[in-house]
N, C-alpha and C positions, 0 to 999 in steps of 0.2 A: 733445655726447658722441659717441664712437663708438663706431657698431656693432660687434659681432663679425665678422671678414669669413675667409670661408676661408683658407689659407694663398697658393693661388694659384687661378686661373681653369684648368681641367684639358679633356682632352677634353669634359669635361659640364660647366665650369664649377661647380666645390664650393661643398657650401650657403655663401651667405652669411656669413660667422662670423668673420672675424681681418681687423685692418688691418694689412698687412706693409708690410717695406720691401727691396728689391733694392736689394742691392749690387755693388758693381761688381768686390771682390774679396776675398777669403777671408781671415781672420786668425785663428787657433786662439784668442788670446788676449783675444777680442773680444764682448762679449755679444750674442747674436742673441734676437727672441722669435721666438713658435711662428709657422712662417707663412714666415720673411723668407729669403729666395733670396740665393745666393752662386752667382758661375759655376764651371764646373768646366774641369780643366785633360787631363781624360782626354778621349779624342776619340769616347768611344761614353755621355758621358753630358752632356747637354744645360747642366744646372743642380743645384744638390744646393737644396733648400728643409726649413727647420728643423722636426721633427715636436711638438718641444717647446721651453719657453724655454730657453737655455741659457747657461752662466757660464763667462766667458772660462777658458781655460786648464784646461776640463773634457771637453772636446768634441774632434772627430776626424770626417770625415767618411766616414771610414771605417765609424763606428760607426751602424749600420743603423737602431737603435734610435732615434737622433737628429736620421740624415738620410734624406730620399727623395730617391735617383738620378732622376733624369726622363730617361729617353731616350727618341728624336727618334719612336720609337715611340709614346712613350705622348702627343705630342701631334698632334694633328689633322691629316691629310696632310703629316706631319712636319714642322711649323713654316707651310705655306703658307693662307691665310686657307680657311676651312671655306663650301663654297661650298652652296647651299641648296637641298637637294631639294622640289619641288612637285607635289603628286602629279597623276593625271592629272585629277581630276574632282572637284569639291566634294562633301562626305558628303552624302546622300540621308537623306531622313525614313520610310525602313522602316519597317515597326513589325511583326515579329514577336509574336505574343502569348505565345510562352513567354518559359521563364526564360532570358534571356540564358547563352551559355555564358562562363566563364571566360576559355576557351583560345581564345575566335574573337577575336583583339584587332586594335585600330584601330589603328595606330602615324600615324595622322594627326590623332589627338585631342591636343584639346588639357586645360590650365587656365586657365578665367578670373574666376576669384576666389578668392580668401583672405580672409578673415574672421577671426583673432583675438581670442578676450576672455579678458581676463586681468586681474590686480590693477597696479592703479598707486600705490606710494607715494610719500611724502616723502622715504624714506631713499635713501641712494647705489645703483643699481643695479635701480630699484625701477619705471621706466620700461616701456611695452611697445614692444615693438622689433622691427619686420615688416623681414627683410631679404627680397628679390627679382632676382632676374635674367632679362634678357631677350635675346632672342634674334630677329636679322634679317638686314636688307640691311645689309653696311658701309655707316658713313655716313650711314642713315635717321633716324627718327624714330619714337617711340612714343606716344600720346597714351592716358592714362589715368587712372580717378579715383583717387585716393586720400582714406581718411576715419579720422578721429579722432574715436570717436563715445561716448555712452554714454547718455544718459537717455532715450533711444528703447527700450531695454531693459528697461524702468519695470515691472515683471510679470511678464517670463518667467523662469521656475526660481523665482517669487519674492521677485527682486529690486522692493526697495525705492528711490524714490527717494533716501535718505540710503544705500545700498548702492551707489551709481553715480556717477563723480565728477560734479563738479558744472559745471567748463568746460575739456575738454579742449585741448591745443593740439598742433599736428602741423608736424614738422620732415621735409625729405625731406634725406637726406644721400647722398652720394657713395661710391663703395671705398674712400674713404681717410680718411670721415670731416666732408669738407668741406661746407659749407652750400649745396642747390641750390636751396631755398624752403620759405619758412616761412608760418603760418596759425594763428590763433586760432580767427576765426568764420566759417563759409564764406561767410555775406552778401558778406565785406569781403576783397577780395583786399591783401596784404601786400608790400610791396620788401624788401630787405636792407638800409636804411637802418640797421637798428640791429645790423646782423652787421657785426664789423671784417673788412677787406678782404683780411687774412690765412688769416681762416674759409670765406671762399666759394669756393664748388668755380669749376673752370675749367667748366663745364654749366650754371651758376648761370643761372636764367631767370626769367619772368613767367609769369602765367597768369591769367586774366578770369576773374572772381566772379560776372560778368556772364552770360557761356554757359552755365552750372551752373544756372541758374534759369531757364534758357529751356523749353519744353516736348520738347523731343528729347531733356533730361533726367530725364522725368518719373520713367521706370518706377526711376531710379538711386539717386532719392533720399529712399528709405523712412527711411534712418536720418536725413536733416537737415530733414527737412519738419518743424513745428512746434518745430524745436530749433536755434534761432539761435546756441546756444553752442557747436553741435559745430562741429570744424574739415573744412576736405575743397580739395581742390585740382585742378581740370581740368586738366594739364598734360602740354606735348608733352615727352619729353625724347631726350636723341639717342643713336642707337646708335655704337658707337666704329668709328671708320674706321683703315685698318692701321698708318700712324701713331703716329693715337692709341692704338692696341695694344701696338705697339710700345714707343713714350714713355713709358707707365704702367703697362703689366703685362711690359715684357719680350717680348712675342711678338707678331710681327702676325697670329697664328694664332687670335687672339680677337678680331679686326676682325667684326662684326656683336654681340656682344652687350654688355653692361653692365651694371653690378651695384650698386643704388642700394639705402636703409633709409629705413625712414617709422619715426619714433619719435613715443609718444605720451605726454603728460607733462600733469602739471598747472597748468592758467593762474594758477589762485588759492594753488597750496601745500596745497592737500588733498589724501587719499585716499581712493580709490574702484575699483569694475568701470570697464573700459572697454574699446572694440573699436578694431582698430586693422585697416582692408578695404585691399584690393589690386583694380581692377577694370580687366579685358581691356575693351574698346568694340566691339572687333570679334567679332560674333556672327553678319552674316552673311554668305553669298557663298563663296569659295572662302577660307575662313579661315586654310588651313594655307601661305598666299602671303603672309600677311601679319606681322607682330614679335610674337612671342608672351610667356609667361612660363615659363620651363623650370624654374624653382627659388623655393618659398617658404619662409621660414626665418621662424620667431619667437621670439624670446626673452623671456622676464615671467616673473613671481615665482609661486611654488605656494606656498599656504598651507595649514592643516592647518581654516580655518575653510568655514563654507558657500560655495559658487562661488567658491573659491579656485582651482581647477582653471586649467589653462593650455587653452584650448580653441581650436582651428582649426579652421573649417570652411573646404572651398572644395567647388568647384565645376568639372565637366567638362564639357567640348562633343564630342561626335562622331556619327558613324553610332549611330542605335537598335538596341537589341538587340546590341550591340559592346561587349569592352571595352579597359581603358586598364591597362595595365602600371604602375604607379608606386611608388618607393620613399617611404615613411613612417616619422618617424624622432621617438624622444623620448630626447632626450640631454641633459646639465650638466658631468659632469665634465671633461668634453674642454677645457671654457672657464676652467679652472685656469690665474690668471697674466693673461689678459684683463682689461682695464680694472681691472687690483685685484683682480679675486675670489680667493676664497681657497676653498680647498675646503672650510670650512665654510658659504660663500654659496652654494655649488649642493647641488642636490635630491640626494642620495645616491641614489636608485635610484630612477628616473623608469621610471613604468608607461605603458603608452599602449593607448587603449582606442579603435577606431574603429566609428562609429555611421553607421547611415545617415539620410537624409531625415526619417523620423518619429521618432529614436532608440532604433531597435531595434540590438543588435550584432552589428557584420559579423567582427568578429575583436577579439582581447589581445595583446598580449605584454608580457613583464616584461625579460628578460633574452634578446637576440638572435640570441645562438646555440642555444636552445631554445625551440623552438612552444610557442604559448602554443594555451589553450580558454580558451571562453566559461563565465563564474562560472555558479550554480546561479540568481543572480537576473538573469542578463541574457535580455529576451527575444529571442530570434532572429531576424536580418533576413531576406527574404527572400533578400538578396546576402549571406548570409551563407558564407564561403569560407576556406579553410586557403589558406596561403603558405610560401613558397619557403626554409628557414631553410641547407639543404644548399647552394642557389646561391649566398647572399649572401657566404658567405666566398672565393668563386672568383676569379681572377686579373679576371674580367668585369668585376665589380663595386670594383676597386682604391680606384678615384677615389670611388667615394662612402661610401665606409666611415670618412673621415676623423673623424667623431664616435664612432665605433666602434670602431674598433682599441685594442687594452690599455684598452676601459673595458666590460667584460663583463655591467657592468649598466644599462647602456643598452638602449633597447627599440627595435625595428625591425622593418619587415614591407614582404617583397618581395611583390606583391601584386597580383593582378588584379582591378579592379574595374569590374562592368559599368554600360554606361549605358542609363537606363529605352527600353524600349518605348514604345508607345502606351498599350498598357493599363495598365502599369507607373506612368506619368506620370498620366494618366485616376484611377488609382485613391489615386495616391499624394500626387502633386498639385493635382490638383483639374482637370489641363488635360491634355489629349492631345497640346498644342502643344507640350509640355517634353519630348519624347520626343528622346532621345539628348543628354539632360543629363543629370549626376545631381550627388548635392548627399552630400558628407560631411561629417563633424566625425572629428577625431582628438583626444583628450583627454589629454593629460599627468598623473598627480596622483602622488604620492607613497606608500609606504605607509605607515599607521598614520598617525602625528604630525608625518612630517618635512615641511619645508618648504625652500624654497630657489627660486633660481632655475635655470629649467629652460631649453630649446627644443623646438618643433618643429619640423619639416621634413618638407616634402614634396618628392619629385622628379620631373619629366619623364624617363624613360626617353629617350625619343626625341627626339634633338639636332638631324636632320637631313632 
């Protein structure tokens, strides 16, 4: 199946969300879906790319509504490959004992993990679906785990084992949809023998089942120790060289990064919770030198029953007592027309709730362009902080508003959020050594009874 992939790879690279396709030339009378690039024949505007699906002999690219101009502005030293800032010194383990400020931000923090749990069903659509983007040297390489997990969760909120599916399986797919590796049980590493040859990404690789259960993997593998059924994958994958930027997204101006989905699905045909993680490897040393993840994106179904919720957690690395700038986003309607959905399959009005470490709440919103407050029964984190609702609609922020523009009830929060202290860590996780981590969850759910499927998304602010 494919993922939802944004319409193109932007200054920031847009959430993961739409598989498109570039064309090579413009026909009024031609059907485009949302997403797909025509060049342009004006000399101050790079490419027009479709904001919606669109039916031959309705459309005009004139009409603003339908197309986005890209000029040579809005992409990364105007077309020339985006070269890597490093800053001068690896973050240091400070540990101020107050409360971190807001406003003192790291722009050299990172994300290294995403965590996902969400409903996986039988029916079409029903899949959880972690899309990711990352970001490096042209040309390199990124090695990372990824997991398909679920009955490690046997208890918490609880869940029940018959509330959990019962043997997940995990696909890593491509921008475009194509097959880079697949996995049932993470004991047992998988080939593409049973993928036709038309399915496999040009990235298509191996990965050792073997290394994963070595002990350098100990601390990684909470969620597959005693559960032979979850799936998970050690795998190197590569970053796009300019080329390859070129050949496949049109630009060689997106040579270092790459945009791949981990889908999680069920081995046996049943339904169930299930999480579907993203994990950085690089924790320590001069981090911000090394291919990071700039974008996570999830898509799964909301339900109106218990732990139906769409839930993300991830997880920051930087200086203590510092924080991280990051856009969070809970959106559905935007994916109208995508793989089939119809706009009765998405959540009508997707709330988004973020928690912190022990889940107390750091912030709401319901609808984007008005601040939200914390309800009467939430109790207060201590990171608890108001966000940006006046900047998000500013020309700054263009490029990642794509799940937001004309869909007003969508939720979103430009946001600063800090990372623990020593004592912060000490107190909150039990260790002083986790200081300048911090650990969230963003919750998607619905209001009242509706259900549908949703996303979340999180963004890296800082590209470079």
């Amino acid at each position: 199946m494919k993922f939802l992939l944004t319409a193109l790879l932007s200054i920031s690279l847009l959430s993961p969300a739409f598989a498109f396709t570039v064309h090579t030339s413009y026909d009024a009378n031609s059907d485009y879906a949302l997403g797909d690039i025509v060049p342009s024949s004006d000399a101050n505007v790079l490419f027009y790319q479709a904001k919606e699906a669109l039916t031959g002999g309705s459309h005009s690219l004139t009409n603003t509504t339908q197309w986005m101009a890209w000029a040579s502005s809005d992409i990364p030293n105007g077309g020339a490959a985006p070269s890597e800032a490093v800053p001068d010194s690896a973050p240091t383990e400070a540990a101020p004992s107050d409360i971190p400020s807001s406003d003192n931000l790291d722009t050299a923090s990172r994300l290294v993990n995403i965590s996902t749990r969400g409903y996986v069903g039988s029916g079409a659509n029903q899949q959880l679906v972690g899309g990711f983007v990352l970001k490096g040297t042209p040309g390199g390489t990124k090695t990372i785990l990824i997991k398909g997990v679920a009955q490690y969760m046997e208890g918490a909120d609880g869940l029940t084992s018959s509330d959990l599916l019962d043997n997940p399986k995990l696909q890593l797919q491509d921008a475009f949809g194509k097959i880079v590796a697949i996995n049932d049980d993470w004991k047992t590493a998988q080939d593409l023998s049973s993928v036709a040859s038309s399915d496999q990404s040009t990235f298509a690789t191996s990965y050792s089942a073997t290394t994963l259960q070595g002990s350098a993997y100990d601390s990684y593998r909470n969620e597959l120790n005693n559960h032979d059924g979850a799936a998970a994958m050690l795998i190197t994958v590569p970053l796009l060289t300019s080329d390859e930027a070129a050949n496949l997204f049109g630009n060689a101006a997106y040579a270092g990064y790459n945009l791949f989905t981990a889908v999680v699905s069920s081995s046996s045909g049943s339904a169930g919770i299930a999480q579907v993680a993203i994990e950085d490897l690089d924790r320590t040393g001069d981090y911000s030198s090394t291919a990071k993840l700039v974008n996570i994106s999830t898509r799964g179904y909301v339900g109106s029953g218990a732990n139906q919720e769409l839930v993300g957690g991830f997880v920051l690395l930087g200086q203590a007592g510092m924080s991280k700038k990051l856009l969070a986003k809970g959106s559905a309607q935007y994916m109208l027309g995508a793989d089939g959905l119809t706009s009765s399959d998405l959540l009508s009005n997707p709330q988004l709730k973020l928690q912190d470490i022990v889940g107390n709440a750091v912030a709401r919103n319901d609808n984007w362009g008005t601040s939200g407050s914390l309800e009467s029964g939430d109790t207060a984190s201590v990171f608890s902080t108001s966000y940006d609702v006046s900047g998000l609609p500013g020309s700054s922020y263009d490029l990642y508003r794509n799940e937001l523009d004309g869909h007003s009830n969508a939720s979103a929060m430009l946001i600063n959020l800090p990372m623990m202290t020593s004592d912060q860590a000490q107190s909150l996780a039990g260790n002083s050594a986790y200081a300048g981590y911090a650990l969230y969850t963003a919750i998607v759910s619905g209001g009242g009874s509706a259900t549908g499927v949703a996303q979340i998304t999180v963004e890296d602010l800082d590209r470079e």
